[in-house]
GUDO-896587 format. One record per residue (C-alpha): residue number from 1; x, z negated, y; residue in one letter. Coordinates in steps of 0.5 Angstrom, whole numbers, plus 2048, in hexadecimal, padded with zeros to 3 digits. Example, Ala and Ser with C-alpha at 12.3 -4.5 7.8 and 13.67 -1.06 7.14 Angstrom:
<rs>
1	819	7F0	7F7	A
2	81B	7F2	7FE	S
</rs>
This chain:
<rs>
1	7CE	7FC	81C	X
2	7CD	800	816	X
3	7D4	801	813	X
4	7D7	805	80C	X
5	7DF	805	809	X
6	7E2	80C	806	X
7	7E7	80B	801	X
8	7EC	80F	7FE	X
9	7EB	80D	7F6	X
10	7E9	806	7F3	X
11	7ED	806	7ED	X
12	7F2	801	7EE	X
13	7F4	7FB	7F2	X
14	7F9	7FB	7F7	X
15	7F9	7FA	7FE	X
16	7F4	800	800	X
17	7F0	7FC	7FC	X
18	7F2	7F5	800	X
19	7EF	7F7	807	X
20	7E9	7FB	804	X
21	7E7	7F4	801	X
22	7E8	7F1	808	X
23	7E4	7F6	80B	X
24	7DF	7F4	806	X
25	7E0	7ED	808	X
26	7DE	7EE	80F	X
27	7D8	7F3	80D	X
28	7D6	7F1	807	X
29	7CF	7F5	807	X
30	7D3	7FB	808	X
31	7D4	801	803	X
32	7DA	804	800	X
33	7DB	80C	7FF	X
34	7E1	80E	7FB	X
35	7E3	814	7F7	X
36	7E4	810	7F1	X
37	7E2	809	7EE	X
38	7E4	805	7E9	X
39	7E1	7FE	7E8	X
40	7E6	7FB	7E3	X
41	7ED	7FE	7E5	X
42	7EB	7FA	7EC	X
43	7EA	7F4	7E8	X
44	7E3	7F3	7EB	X
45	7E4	7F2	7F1	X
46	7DE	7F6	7F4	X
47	7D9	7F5	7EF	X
48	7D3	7F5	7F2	X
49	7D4	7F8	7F8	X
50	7D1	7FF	7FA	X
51	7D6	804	7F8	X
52	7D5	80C	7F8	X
53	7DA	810	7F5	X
54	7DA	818	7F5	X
55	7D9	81D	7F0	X
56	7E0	81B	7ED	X
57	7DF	815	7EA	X
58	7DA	818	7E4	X
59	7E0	81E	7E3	X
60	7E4	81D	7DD	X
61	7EA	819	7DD	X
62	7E8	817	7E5	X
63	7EA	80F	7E5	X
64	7F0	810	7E0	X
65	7F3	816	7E4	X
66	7F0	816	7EB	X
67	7F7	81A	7ED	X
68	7F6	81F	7E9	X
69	7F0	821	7EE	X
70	7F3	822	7F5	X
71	7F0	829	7F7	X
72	7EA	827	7F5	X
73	7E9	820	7FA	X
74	7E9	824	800	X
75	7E1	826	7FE	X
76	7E0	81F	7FA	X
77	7E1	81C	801	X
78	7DE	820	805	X
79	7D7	820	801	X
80	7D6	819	803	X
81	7D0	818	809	X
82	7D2	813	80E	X
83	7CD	816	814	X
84	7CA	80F	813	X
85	7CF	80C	814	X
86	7D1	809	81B	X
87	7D9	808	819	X
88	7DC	80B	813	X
89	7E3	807	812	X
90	7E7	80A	80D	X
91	7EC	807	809	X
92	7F1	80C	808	X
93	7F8	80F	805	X
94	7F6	816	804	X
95	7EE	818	804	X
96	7EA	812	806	X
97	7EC	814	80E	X
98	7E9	81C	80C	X
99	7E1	819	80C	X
100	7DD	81D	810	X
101	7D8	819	816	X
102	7D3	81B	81C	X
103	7D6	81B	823	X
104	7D2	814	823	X
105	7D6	811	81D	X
106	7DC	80D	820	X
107	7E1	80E	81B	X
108	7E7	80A	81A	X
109	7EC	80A	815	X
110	7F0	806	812	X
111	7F7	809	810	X
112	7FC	808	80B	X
113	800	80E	80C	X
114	7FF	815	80D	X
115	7FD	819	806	X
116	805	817	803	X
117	805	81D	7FE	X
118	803	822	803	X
119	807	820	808	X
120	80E	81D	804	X
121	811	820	7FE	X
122	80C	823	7FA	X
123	811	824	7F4	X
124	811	81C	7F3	X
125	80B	81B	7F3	X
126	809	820	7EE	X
127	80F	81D	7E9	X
128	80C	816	7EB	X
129	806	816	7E8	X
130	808	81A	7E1	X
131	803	820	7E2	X
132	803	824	7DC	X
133	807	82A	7DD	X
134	801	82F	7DF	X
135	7FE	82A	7E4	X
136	806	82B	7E7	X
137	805	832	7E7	X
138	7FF	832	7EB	X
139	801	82D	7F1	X
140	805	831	7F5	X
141	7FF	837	7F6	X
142	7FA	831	7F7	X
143	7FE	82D	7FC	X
144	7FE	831	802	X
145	7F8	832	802	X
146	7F8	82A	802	X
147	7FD	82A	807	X
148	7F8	82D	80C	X
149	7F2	829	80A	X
150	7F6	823	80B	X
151	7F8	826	813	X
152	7F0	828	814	X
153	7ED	822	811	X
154	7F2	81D	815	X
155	7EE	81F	81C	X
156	7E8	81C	819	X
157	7E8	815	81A	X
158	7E8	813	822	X
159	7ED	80D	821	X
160	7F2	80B	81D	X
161	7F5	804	81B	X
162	7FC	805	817	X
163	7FE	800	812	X
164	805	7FF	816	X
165	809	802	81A	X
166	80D	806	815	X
167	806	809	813	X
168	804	809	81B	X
169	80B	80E	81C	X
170	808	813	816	X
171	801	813	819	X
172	804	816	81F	X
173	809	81A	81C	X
174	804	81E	817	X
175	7FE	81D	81A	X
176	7FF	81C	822	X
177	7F9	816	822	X
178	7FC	810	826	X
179	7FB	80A	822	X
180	7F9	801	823	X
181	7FE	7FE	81E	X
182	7FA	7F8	819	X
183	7FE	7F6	814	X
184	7FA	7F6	80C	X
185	7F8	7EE	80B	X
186	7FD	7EA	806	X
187	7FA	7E4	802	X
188	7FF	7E0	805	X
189	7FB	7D9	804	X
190	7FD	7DB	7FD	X
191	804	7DA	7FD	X
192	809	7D4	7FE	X
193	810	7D3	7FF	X
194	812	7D0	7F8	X
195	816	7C8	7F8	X
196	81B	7CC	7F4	X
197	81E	7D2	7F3	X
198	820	7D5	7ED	X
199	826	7DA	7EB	X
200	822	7E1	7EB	X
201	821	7E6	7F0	X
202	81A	7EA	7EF	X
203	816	7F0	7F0	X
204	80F	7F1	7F0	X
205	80B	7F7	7F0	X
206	808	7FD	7ED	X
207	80D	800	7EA	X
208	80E	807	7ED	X
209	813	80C	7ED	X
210	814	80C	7F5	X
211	814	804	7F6	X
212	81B	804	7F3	X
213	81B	800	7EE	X
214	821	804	7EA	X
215	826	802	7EE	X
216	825	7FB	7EE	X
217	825	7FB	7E6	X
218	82B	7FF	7E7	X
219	82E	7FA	7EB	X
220	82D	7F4	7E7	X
221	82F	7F6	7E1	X
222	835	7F7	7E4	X
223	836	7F0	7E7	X
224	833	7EC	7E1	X
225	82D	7E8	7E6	X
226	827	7E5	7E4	X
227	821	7EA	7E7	X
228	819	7E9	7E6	X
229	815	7F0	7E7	X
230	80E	7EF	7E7	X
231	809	7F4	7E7	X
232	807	7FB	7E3	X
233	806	802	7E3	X
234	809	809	7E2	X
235	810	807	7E2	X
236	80F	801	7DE	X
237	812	804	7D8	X
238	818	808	7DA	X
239	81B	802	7DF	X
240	81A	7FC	7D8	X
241	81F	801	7D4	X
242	823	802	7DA	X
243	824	7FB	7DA	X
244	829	7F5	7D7	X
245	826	7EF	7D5	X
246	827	7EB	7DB	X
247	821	7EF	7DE	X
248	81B	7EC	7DC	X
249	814	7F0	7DC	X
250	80E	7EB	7DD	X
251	808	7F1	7DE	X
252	803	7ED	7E3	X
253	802	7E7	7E3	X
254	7FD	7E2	7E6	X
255	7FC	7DF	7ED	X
256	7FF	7D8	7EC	X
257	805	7DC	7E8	X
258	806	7E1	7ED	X
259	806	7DC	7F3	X
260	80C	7D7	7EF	X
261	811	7DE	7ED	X
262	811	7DF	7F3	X
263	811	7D9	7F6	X
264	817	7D7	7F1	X
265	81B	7DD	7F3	X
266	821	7DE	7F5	X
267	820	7E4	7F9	X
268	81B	7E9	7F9	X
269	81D	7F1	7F8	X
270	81A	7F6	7FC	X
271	81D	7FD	7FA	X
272	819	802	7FD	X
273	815	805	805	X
274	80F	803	803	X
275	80A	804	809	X
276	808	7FC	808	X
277	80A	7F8	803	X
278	806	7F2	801	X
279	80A	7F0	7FD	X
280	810	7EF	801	X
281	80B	7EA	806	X
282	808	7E8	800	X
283	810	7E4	7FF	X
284	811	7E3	806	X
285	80B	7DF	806	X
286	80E	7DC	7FF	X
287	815	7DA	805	X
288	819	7DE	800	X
289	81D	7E3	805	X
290	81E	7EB	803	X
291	824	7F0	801	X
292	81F	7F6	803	X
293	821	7FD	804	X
294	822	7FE	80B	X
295	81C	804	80C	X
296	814	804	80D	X
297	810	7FE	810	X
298	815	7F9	80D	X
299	81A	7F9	812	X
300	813	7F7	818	X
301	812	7F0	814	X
302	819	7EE	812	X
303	81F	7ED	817	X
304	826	7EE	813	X
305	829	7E6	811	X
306	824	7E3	813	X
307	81D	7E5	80E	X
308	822	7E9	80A	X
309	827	7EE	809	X
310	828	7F5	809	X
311	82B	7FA	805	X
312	82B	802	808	X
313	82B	806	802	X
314	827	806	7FB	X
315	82D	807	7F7	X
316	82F	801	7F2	X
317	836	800	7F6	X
318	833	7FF	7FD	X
319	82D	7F9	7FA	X
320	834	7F6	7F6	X
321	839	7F6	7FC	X
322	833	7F2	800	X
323	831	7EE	7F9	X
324	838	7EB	7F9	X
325	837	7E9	800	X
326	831	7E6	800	X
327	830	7DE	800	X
328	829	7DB	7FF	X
329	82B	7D5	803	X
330	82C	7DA	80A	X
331	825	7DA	80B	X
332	820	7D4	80C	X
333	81A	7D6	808	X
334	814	7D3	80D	X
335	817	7D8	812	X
336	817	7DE	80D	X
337	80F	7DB	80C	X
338	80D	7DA	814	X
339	80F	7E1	813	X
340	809	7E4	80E	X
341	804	7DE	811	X
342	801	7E4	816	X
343	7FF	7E8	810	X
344	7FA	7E4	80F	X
345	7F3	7E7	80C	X
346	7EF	7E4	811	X
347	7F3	7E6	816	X
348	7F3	7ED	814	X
349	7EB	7EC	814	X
350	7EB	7EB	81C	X
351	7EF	7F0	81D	X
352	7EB	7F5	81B	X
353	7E3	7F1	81C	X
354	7E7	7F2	823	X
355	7E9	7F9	822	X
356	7E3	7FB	81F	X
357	7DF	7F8	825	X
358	7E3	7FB	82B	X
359	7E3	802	828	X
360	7DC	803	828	X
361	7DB	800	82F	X
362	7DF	805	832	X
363	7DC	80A	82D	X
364	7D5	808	82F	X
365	7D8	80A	836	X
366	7D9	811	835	X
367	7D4	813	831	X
</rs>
């Protein structure tokens, strides 16, 4: 069976990146095909595997600006030849899904979520990233033509897998492509529940305009409580300024410290609709409950006063009314960890060996 992966860009590592590093453990002899790469900011992790790029990794800026590119990573994508290939998986959040296989070539796709800045509020995301101010002129004109690509390219796998529920009901709704739902793997054998706790709430992500960190700075200056946010990103600057001293920036932190914080926190933050959150399984599996927003895939894993509690707006009000609620000692933290225990990696690596194995059988049977 010989198999290759399409991802969308490899210049960073998130959870996009954790599942192309579980396909690799299942198939390691097979190659990687992505627009862009970038061997330092996805900290070694494929080094060593063959990985082929488009002709945008040798344009200026490609790897240090990738989002500046969109009109030209439909062609980029569409350049790969995959015709010796008997599956293609792509690993897919925007164009990955848009390479283009024979009839013969079972296709699958791994979807994260249908194009975002297609599809969702494209104001935003031009203001997320800071494009410089000729780039933001531009985008309206080219995102159109993004738009139908996205919609002509979404025909192109044979099956979809959808990485929650929540993503699942986005993939009907833009694309109208039935998806199998297999949730991302988490390391949940990393994480603990800790033999104390400490006074602090926590966060930890990428720090990003639309996950909401705002708020949750806004609402502890007003109350005064200890919070921890770990993590970096564009919006590092704006929220340290924002916040009072009681709101401690630690940037990353190593495995072993990251697994103690959050095992030591009081609760973990969860702010934003996230398609699926890492992070917050990551806490669960660490037995410390959640104050999530109730929106995106959240609301699949956690049930409200047993794993977590939720609030229903993103204002600094409606997270305050539930903080001052909230009491740790309401939730069993074995519970909460039971809860993220089927998240496992290897776990999600039988879910799609056997995914993959049956959807060639039966693509066989059509050919």
């Amino acid at each position: 069976m010989k198999i290759a992966f399409v991802h969308d860009y490899l210049v960073q590592y998130g959870g996009a990146e954790r599942v192309l590093e579980c396909f690799m453990e299942i198939w390691p002899y097979a190659p990687i095909y992505t627009l862009i790469y970038d061997e330092k900011k996805t900290h070694g992790i494929f080094e060593g595997k063959r990985i082929y790029t488009s002709f945008l990794q040798n344009f200026p800026y490609s790897r240090k600006n990738h989002r500046i590119f969109p009109p030209l990573m439909p062609p980029a994508i569409e350049q790969f030849d995959l015709s010796k290939y008997d599956i293609v998986l792509s690993d897919s959040s925007s164009y990955a899904k848009g390479a283009i296989t024979p009839p013969q070539t079972l296709h699958i796709c791994y979807c994260h979520t249908p194009m975002r800045y297609a599809w969702d509020d494209c104001q935003k995301y031009i203001d997320e990233f800071g494009f410089p101010t000729f780039v933001k002129k531009m985008v309206p004109f080219f995102m159109n033509f993004i738009r139908v690509w996205d919609r002509v390219s979404a025909d192109r796998p044979d099956v979809y897998i959808a990485n929650s529920k929540f993503v699942s009901g986005r993939i009907k709704k833009y694309y109208k492509k039935d998806s199998t739902v297999i949730n991302p793997p988490v390391d949940v054998k990393k994480f603990r529940i800790g033999e104390k706790t400490g006074d602090y709430f926590l966060m930890v992500g990428r720090l990003m305009t639309y996950k909401r960190f705002d708020i949750v700075v806004e609402a502890f200056n007003r109350l005064g409580w200890p919070l921890k946010i770990i993590g970096r990103g564009p919006d590092f600057k704006r929220l340290k300024n924002m916040a009072n001293k009681n709101i401690v920036f630690t940037g990353r932190l190593s495995d072993e410290e990251l697994a103690k914080t959050y095992s030591e926190a009081k609760a973990f933050i969860f702010p934003q609709e996230e398609d699926f959150g890492i992070v917050a399984i990551e806490a669960m599996a660490s037995g410390r409950p959640l104050i999530a927003f109730r929106g995106g895939d959240i609301v699949e894993h956690v049930v409200d006063g047993r794993e977590g509690i939720f609030f229903n707006e993103q204002t600094a009000d409606s997270l305050i009314g539930v903080l001052q609620k909230f009491k740790s000692e309401n939730f069993e933290p074995r519970r909460i960890r039971e809860r993220a225990l089927p998240f496992d990696r290897e776990l999600f690596k039988g879910k799609i060996k056997d995914y993959v194995e049956n959807s060639l059988n039966k693509h066989k049977l059509k050919i």
